[in-house]
Backbone as JSON, one array per atom type, in Angstrom:
{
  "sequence": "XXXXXXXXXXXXXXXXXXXXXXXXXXXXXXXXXXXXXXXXXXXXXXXXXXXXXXXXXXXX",
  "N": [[-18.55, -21.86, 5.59], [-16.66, -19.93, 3.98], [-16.65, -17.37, 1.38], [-15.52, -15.32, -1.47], [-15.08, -13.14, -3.11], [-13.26, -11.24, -6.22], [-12.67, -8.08, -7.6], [-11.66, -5.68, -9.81], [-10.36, -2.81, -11.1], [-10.02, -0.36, -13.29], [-7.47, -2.05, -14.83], [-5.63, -2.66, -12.68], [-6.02, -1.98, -10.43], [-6.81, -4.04, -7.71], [-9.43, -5.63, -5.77], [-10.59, -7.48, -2.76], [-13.42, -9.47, -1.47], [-14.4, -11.0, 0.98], [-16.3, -12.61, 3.07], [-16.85, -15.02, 5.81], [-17.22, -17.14, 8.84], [-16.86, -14.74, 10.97], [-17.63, -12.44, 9.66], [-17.57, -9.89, 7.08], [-15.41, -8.9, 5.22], [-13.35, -6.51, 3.75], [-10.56, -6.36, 1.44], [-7.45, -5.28, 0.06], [-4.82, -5.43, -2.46], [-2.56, -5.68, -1.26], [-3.59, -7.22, 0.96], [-4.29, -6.1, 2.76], [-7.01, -4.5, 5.31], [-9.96, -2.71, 4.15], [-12.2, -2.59, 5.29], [-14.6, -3.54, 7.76], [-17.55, -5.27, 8.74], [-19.55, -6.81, 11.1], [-21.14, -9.15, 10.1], [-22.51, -10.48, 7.76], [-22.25, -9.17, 4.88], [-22.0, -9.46, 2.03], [-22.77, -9.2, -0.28], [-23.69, -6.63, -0.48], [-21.37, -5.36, -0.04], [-20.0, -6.31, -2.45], [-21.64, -4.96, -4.24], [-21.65, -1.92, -3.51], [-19.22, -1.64, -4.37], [-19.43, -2.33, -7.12], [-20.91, -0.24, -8.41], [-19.08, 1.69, -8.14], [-17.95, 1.89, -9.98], [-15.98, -0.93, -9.96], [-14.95, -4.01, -11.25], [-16.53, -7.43, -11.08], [-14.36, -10.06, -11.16], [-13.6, -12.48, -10.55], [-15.81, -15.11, -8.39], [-16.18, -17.06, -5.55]],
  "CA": [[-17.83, -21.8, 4.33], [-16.19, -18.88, 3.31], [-17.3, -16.9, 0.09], [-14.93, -14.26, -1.86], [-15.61, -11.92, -4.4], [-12.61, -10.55, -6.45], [-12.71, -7.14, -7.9], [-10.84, -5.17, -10.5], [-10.87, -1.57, -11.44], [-8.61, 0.08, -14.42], [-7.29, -3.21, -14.89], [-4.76, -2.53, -12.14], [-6.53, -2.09, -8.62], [-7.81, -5.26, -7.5], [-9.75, -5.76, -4.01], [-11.15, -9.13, -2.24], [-14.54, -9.47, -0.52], [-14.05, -12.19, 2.03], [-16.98, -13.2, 4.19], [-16.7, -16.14, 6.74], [-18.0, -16.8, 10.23], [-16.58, -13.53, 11.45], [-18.29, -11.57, 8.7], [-17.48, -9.32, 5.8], [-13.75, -7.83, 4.92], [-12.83, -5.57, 2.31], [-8.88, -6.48, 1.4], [-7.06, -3.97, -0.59], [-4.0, -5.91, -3.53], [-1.42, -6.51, -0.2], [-4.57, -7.92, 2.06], [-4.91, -4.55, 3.71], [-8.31, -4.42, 5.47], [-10.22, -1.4, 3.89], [-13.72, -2.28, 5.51], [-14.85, -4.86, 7.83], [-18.58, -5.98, 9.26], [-19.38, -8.01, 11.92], [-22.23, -9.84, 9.89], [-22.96, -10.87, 6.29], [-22.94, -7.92, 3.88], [-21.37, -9.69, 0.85], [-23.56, -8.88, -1.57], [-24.27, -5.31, -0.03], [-20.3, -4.98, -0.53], [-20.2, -5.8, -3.66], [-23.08, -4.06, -4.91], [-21.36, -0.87, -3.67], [-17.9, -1.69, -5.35], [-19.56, -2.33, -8.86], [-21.69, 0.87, -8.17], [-18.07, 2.88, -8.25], [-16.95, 1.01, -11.5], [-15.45, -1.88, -10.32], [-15.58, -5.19, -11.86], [-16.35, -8.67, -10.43], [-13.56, -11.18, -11.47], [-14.25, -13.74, -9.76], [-16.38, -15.09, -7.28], [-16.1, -18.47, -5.55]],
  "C": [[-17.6, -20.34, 3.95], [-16.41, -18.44, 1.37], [-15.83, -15.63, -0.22], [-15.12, -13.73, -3.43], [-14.08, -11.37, -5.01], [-12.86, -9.14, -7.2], [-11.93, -6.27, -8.72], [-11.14, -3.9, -11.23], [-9.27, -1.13, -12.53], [-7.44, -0.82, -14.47], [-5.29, -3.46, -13.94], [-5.04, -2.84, -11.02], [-7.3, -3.42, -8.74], [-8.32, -5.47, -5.89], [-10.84, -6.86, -3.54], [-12.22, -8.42, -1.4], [-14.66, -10.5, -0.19], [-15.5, -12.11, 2.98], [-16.8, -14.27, 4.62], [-17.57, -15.59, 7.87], [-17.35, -15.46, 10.88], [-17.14, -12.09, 10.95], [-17.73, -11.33, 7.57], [-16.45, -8.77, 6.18], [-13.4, -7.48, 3.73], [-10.92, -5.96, 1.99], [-8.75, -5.52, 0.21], [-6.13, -5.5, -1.56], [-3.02, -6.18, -2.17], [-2.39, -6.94, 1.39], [-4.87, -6.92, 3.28], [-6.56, -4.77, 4.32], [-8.79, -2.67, 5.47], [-11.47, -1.21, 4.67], [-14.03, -3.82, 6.54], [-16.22, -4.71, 8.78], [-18.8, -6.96, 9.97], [-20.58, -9.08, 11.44], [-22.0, -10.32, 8.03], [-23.28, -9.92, 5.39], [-22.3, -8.28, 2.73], [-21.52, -8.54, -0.04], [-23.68, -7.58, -1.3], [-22.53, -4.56, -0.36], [-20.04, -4.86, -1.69], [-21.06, -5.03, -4.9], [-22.26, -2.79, -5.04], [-20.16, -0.76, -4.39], [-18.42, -1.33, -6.88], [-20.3, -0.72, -9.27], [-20.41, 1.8, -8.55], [-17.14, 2.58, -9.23], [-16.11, 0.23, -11.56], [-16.13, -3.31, -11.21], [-15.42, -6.52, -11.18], [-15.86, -9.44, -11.45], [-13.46, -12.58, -11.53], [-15.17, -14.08, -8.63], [-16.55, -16.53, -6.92], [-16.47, -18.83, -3.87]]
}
């Protein structure tokens, strides 16, 4: 099952944290890949996002 995290910074930038069986992907607002892991670093992603003043949106 796939997990995603949304993200929102100066209520403009927005960027997805996608894990599945392939791992962890960072998507940028046009599904750009900014970051990707071959394992399970959700939470270790978003940790560092909120760390640089984003905000979690959603998460589902």
């Amino acid at each position: 099952m796939a997990r995603t995290t949304t993200l929102e910074k100066d209520g403009a930038q927005r960027i997805l944290v996608v894990t599945d069986e392939r791992g962890t992907r960072v998507l940028d607002e046009f599904d750009d890949v900014l970051t990707t892991y071959g394992d399970d670093r959700h939470d270790e992603a978003v940790r560092n996002y909120v760390n640089q003043g984003w905000v979690v949106v959603a998460d589902t």
